[in-house]
N, C-alpha and C positions, 0 to 999 in steps of 0.2 A: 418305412419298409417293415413288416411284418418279420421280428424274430423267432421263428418257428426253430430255428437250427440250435435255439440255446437250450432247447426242451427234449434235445437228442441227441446222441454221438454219432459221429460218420461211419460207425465201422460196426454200426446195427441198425436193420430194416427197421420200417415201420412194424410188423410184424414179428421184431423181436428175435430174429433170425442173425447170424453173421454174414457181414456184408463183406466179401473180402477184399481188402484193396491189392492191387498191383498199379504201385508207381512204377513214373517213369524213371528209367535211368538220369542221374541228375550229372550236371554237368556245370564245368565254370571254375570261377578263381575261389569262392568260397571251396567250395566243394573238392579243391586239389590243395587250398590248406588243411580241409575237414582231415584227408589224406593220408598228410602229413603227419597230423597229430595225434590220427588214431593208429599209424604204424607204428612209431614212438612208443605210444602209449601200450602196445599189441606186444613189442618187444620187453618193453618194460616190466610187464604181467605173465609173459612165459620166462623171463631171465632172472627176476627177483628172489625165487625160492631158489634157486642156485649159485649166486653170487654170497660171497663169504668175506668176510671184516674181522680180522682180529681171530679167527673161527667160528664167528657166527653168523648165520644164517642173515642175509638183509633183511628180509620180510617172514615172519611163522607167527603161526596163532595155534599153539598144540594146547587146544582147550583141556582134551585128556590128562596129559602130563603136568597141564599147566604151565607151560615155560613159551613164552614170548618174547619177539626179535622184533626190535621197531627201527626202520636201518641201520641196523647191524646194532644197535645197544639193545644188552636182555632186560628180560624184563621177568618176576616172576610173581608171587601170589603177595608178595609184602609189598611188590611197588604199584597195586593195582590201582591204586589212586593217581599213578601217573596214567594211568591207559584212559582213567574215566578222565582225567581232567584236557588228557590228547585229543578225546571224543566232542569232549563238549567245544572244545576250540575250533574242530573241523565242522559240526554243528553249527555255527555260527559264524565262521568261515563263509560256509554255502549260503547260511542266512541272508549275511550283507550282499554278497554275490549276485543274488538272486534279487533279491531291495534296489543293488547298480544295473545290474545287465539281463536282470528275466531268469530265463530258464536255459542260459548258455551251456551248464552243466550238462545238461541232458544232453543236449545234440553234440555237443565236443568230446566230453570225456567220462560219460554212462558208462559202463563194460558193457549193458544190454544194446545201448545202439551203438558201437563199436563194432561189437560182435555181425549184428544184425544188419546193419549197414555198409559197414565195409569189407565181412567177411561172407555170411549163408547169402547175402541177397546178389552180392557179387558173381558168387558160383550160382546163382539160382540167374542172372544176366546173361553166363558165360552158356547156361544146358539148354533153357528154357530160352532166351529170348528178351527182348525188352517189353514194354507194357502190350502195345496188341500181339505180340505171337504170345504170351504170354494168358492173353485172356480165350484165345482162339483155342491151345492147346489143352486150357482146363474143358469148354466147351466141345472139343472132338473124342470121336469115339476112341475107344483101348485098343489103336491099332499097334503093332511090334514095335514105331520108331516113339510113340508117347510110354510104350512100356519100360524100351531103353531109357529116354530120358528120367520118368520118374523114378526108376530103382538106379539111375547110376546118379542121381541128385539125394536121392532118401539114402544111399549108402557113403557118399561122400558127408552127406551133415551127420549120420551118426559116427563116424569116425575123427569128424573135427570136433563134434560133443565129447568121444570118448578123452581123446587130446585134453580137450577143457576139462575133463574131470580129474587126467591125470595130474595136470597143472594146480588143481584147486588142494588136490590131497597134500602134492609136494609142501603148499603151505600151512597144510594145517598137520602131518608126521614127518614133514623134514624131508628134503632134497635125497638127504642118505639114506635115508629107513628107506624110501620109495624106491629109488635105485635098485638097493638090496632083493629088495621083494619084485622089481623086474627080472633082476639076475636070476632068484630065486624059480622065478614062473610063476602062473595064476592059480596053479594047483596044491601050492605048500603056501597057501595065503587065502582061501576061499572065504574068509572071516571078513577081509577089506575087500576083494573080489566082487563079493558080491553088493554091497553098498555099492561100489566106484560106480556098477551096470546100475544100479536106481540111477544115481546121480546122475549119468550118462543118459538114462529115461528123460532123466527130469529136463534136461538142457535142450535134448533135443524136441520135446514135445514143446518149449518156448519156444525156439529158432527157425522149428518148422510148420509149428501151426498157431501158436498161442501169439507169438511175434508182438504186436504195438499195442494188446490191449493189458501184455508187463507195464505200459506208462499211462494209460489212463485206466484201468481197471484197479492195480494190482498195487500200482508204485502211489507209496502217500505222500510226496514228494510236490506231485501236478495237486493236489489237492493244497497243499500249502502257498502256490500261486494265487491263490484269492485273499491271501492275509497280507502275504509279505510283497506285490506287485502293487503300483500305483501309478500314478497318471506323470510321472517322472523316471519310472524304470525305462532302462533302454531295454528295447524286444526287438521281434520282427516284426514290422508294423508295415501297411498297407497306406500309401499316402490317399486318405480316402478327397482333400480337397483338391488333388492334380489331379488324382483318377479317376473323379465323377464330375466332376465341373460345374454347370449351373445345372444341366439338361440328363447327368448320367452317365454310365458306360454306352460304347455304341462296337459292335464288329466294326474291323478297318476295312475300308473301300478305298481303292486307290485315287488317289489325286482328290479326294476329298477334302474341304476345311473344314479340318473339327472344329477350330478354335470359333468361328462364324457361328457354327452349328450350336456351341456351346456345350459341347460333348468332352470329358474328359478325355486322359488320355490311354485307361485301361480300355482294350479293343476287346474286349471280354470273351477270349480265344479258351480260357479255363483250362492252362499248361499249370499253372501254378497249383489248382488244385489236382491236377493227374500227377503232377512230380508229388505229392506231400508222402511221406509215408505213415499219415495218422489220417487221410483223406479229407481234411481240413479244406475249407473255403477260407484263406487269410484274411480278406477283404472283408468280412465280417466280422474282424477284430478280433483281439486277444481270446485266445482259448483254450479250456484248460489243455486238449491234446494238442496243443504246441509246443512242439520240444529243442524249437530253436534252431531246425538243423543248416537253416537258409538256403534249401532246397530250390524254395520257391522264390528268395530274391535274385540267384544265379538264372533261372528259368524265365524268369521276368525283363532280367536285364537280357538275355537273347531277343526274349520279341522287341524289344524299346531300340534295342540297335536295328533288327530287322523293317523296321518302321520308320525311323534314324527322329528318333524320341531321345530326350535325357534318358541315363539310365536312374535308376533309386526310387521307381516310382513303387515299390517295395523293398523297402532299407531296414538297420538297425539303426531306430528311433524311439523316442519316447512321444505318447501322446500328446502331453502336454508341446511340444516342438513341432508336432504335425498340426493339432491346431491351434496354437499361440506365436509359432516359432520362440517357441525360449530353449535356447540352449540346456546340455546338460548341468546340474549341478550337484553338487553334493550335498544330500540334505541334511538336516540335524537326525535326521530319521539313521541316514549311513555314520554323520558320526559318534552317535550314540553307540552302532555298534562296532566301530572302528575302536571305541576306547576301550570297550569290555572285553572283543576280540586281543588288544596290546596288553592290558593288563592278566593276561590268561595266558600270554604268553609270556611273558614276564614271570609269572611265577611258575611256569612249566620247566624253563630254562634255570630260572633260580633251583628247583628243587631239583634237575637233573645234573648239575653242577656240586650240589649238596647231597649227591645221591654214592652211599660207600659202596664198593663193591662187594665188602663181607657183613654180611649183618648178623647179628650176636642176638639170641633171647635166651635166659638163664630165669627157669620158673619154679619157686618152692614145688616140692610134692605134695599133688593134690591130696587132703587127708592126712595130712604129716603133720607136726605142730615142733618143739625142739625137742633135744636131748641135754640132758646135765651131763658133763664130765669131770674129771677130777681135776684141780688145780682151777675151779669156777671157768671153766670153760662151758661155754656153750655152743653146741653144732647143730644147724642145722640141716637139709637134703635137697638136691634142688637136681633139676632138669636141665639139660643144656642143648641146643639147637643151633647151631653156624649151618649160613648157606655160605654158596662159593659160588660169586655171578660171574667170575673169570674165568678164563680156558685155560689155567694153569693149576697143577695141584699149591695147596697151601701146606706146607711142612713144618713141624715142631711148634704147634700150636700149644701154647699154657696157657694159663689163668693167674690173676695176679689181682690181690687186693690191693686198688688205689684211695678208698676213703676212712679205711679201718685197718688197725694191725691184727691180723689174725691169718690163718691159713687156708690152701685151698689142698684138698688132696680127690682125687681123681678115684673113681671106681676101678678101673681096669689098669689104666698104664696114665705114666705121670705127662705125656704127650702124646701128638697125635696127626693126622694128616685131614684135612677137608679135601675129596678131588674135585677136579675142577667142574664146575657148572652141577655143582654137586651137591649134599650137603651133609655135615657129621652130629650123631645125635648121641646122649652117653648120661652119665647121673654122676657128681660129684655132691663131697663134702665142703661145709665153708663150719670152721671153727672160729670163734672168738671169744676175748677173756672177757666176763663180764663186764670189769671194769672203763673198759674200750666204750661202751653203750650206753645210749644217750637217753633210751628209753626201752619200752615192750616192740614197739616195731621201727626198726634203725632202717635207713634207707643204705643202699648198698651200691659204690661205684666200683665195677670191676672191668680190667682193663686185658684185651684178651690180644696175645704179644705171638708171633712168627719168630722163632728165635729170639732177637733182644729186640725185635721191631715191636711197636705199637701197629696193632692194623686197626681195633675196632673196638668201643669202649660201651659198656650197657648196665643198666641199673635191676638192681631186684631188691627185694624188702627182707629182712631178717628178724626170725621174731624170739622173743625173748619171755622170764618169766616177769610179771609185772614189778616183783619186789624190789629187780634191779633200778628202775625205775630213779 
């Protein structure tokens, strides 16, 4: 058979032109789990920036401020090493993912086909039509009832766009800030205003026109299908030796013997590719615009019962099972990344378990060197930095030397408060008799104390003249 289709995508002419598809409305037991998961999942992504733990926020990424909520534990610019190391886990997460099961990501729990799937194309079912009113109505002229539909469809998705942008802000300035500045109105805010209307551009110009070519154009994602798939991933796969047979696909004719005929059992009716929303031909195997959404095995299994065929004659299969029959298995390939994926979590959980909630940095003055005092004292000047990752103020904060006897005396006031989710910045002294010193640069354990409590303990360097030495 002549591969011409791998030298071109479904959703551009020979010409180079956009081919637009309208699928069919899909239908079936996949496609009412699909449903399920993405209203879950729909709820889950408008209710996250509003749900609160301890006071914080479940989900925010305020790259501005810098302050990060990763279910409900903060996170801020000193623990960013947990974010990249959360990153590279969900990285490689999807990796194995996609090494066991293909590309199920995309069709189950994408926000683009989420979005697109079960929300714009829904309401573009409910104004427009299913696939032929659908194709009829782009084709008719601009009479009053195409002009209703198209502006009360072009005005429902820019409003469910605007929705999504408001959602997107809540996570990146906070559930509350956004609030406020709704209380507030769009006119004592023109500053975020006006962003929120791009972004709101930007969403709707994907949902309403740009649609599936986000997953084979845009998304690098379908491009990492040809590294990380192999002839063991389970996909959606096309049983091509029940559905060609010795002789081929053949249209159904009633009370005819395929099996005689030697004709498989796909009647080659091409529901499967009218339902695809990436305009795929699946029976030409694995491709990059397949996004898993098993569209087309729910559609398939309609005509196999209409026929009274087995159903699965398009299943989640791996190649290698369609033509070896070998069972799934786990390969050394998955648990390669099984160990890497545990060991990553492991030390993610270790260090979050190890992670204080006050962290302490106490740094010489830049350009400062010591001072001599009387009684061979020597002080030096240093910087002090506490954050506060709790929702509670910290009260009666000192400093206390724990590896040397010498003293600490404060700039301004001999205590102090960190508020909460906060942090307190200030410049103290640290004296010590020479004699105490071990050398020109003493290493320094100081223990920084909430009234008599111990919260958080942190090291600086102390410098001295060499003679003491």
């Amino acid at each position: 058979m002549e591969e011409n289709f791998r030298d071109s995508i479904g959703t551009i002419t020979e010409e180079g032109k956009r081919n637009w598809i309208f699928p069919k409305k899909p239908s079936g037991r996949y496609y009412d789990y699909r449903k399920y998961v993405s209203y879950f999942l729909l709820i889950f992504l408008i209710a996250a920036p509003f749900i609160k733990i301890q006071g914080h926020q479940f989900l925010l990424f305020n790259v501005l401020d810098r302050r990060f909520n990763i279910f409900g534990f903060p996170f801020w610019p000193q623990d960013f090493h947990l974010v990249v190391i959360s990153m590279i886990i969900g990285v490689i997460f999807i990796a194995l993912f996609t090494v066991a099961y293909g590309r199920i990501f995309c069709g189950w729990m994408c926000p683009q086909t989420i979005f697109l799937e079960m929300v714009f194309r829904r309401i573009e079912y409910w104004i427009d039509g299913d696939r032929g009113a659908q194709m009829r109505l782009k084709k008719a002229p601009w009479t009053n009832k195409k002009i209703r539909k198209r502006v009360l469809k072009w005005f429902i998705f820019f409003l469910i766009s605007f929705i999504i942008s408001n959602v997107f802000l809540a996570y990146l300035i906070g559930s509350d800030q956004l609030l406020a500045y709704i209380t507030d109105g769009p006119m004592a805010h023109m500053g975020t205003m006006i962003p929120l209307l791009i972004f709101t551009g930007v969403f709707y110009f994907i949902f309403a026109w740009f649609r599936e070519q986000v997953c084979i154009i845009a998304c690098p994602y379908g491009r990492l299908q040809g590294v990380l798939l192999d002839d063991k991933s389970i996909v959606v796969a096309y049983d091509h030796k029940r559905g060609e047979g010795e002789n081929g696909r053949k249209k159904f004719r009633k009370n005819e013997d395929r099996d005689a005929l030697g004709h498989g059992d796909c009647i080659d009716c091409f529901q499967c590719v009218h339902v695809c929303p990436t305009g795929i031909d699946i029976r030409n195997g694995t491709q990059l615009e397949c996004v898993n959404c098993t569209a087309c095995i729910d559609e398939c299994d309609h005509i196999m019962d209409s026929i009274n065929k087995p159903r699965g004659l398009i299943r989640y299969a791996s190649e290698d099972e369609i033509t070896n029959n070998n069972k799934f298995k786990f390969t050394a390939r998955m648990k390669g990344y099984t160990a890497v994926l545990v060991v990553l979590t492991g030390i993610l959980i270790g260090m979050l378990f190890m992670r204080n909630e006050v962290e302490a940095n106490v740094l010489r003055l830049p350009g400062q060197l010591y001072e001599r005092k009387d009684n061979n004292i020597i002080s030096n000047v240093y910087t002090y930095k506490l954050v506060n990752k709790t929702t509670k103020d910290i009260n009666d904060v000192t400093f206390k030397l724990l590896s040397h006897k010498g003293a600490i005396k404060m700039v301004s006031q001999d205590s102090f408060t960190v508020p909460a989710e906060n942090l307190a910045e200030g410049t103290l002294f640290i004296e010590i008799n020479a004699s105490a010193l071990t050398g020109d640069k003493d290493r320094l354990k100081i223990g920084v104390y909430s009234g008599d409590q111990l919260i958080e303990t942190t090291i600086t360097q102390f410098l001295a003249p060499r003679s003491y030495n």
